[in-house]
C-alpha positions, 0 to 999 in steps of 0.5 A: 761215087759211094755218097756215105758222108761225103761233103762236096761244097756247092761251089766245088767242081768234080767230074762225073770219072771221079771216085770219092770213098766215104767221108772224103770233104772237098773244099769250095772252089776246088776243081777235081777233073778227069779218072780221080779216086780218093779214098776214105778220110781225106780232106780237101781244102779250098782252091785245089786243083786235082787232074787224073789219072791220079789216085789218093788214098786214106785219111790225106789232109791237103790243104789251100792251093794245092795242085796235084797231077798237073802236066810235066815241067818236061820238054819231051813230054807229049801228052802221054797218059801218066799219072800221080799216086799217093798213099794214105795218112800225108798231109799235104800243105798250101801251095804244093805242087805235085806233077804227074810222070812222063812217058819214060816211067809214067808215075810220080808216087807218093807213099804213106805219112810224109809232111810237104810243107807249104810251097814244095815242088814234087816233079814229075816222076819223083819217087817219095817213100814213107814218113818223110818231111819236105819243109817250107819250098823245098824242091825235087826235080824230075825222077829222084827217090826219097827214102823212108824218114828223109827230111829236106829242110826249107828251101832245099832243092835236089836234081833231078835223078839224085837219091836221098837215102833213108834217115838222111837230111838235107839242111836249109837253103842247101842244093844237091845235085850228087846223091846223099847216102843213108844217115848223112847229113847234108850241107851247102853244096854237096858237102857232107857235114855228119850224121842224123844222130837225131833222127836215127834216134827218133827212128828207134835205132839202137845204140850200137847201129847209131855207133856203127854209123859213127865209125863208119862216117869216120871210115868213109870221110875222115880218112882220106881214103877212095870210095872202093877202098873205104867201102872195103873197110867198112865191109871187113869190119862193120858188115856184119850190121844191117845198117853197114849193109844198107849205106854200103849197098846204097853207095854201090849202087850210086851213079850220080856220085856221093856227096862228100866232105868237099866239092868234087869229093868222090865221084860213082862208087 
């Protein structure tokens, strides 16, 4: 333990495996137990619970009752040794939940930037990129991936193995259970309601990506037509952009199915 300007309240709780960087505070009554490293910043509440393996990185703020590597919410989990691992700069709020992997990938990762909002649930073997928002109780099952700049709205839940692409939002109270295509905004039940302009404003794209997406939504959801056919389309005549290839490319590789303007709308790509 490097013991530079750490802060450990007296009634806090840390194991001998855990590793603190400098600066790191750690709140009263927090337990931290079993191989724990934390990097450098971060700041952590009263109530917490942290459980190795598990690694923090840099500048995390999390707050009350916050617990971090707990066991799998898994029938088949046996007591393999699987971990959490979280970047540098979330902030992470009260209540949060955050379990570690199962054997079958071992690790539930984090990346940099994300806001989890106050009662969210990460499950087990969740894959969360970076500068995502999960507002109040919006839930993950086990083994979905949330792409850059992604924002689940309040109380929003996702099953498990569904994709959430970059840029893409899931509106409140709404359940999903096929994956959500980048730049799509999602709403109710599966049910694809238009694009993130706003959000891919905030993210600096340029106008005539934003335009692409446009004619593209109106390809793939206005048009009445299959999956492959609008994908071909879409290729022919707005390929030649970046953001074209990512949704194109995304959809292909779906196979749980795509959210779509209606239930039961379009089954794997």
């Amino acid at each position: 333990m490097n013991s530079e300007a750490i802060y450990i309240h007296p009634t806090a709780i840390v194991s001998g495996a855990v590793h603190l960087e400098q600066e790191v505070r750690i709140g009263p009554y927090t337990i931290i137990e079993g191989p724990v490293a934390i990097g450098q910043g971060t700041v952590i509440g009263p109530h917490c619970h942290i459980l190795g393996p598990c690694v923090i990185g840099r500048k995390n703020l999390i707050g009350s009752n916050v617990v971090i590597g707990g066991r799998p919410q898994d029938q088949k989990y046996r007591g393999e040794d699987t971990r959490v691992e979280i970047g540098d700069e979330n902030v992470i709020r009260e209540n949060v939940t955050i379990h570690r992997g199962t054997g079958r990938s071992g690790v539930t990762r984090i990346g940099h930037r994300n806001f989890l909002m106050v009662g969210c649930h990460i499950a087990h073997d969740c894959i969360v990129g970076n500068d995502c928002t999960l507002a109040n109780n919006a839930l993950l099952g086990g083994h979905c991936t949330v792409e850059d700049l992604a924002y689940i709205s309040g109380n929003a839940a996702v099953h498990q193995y569904c994709r959430l692409g970059r840029l893409s939002l899931l509106s409140g109270c709404s359940a999903v259970s096929k994956d959500v295509p980048p730049f799509i905004i999602q709403q109710g039940h599966n049910t694809v309601r238009g694009i993130n302009v706003v959000g891919m404003r905030r993210a600096g794209l340029r106008p005539e990506q934003i335009d692409a997406i446009r004619r593209l939504y109106h390809i793939m959801y206005l048009q009445s037509l299959s999956v492959p056919n609008a994908l071909a389309r879409i290729e022919a005549e707005l390929g030649h952009l970046d953001v074209v290839r990512e949704f194109v490319r995304f959809v292909r590789g779906s196979k749980r199915g795509i959210c779509g303007t209606r239930a039961g709308w379009a089954d794997a790509a």
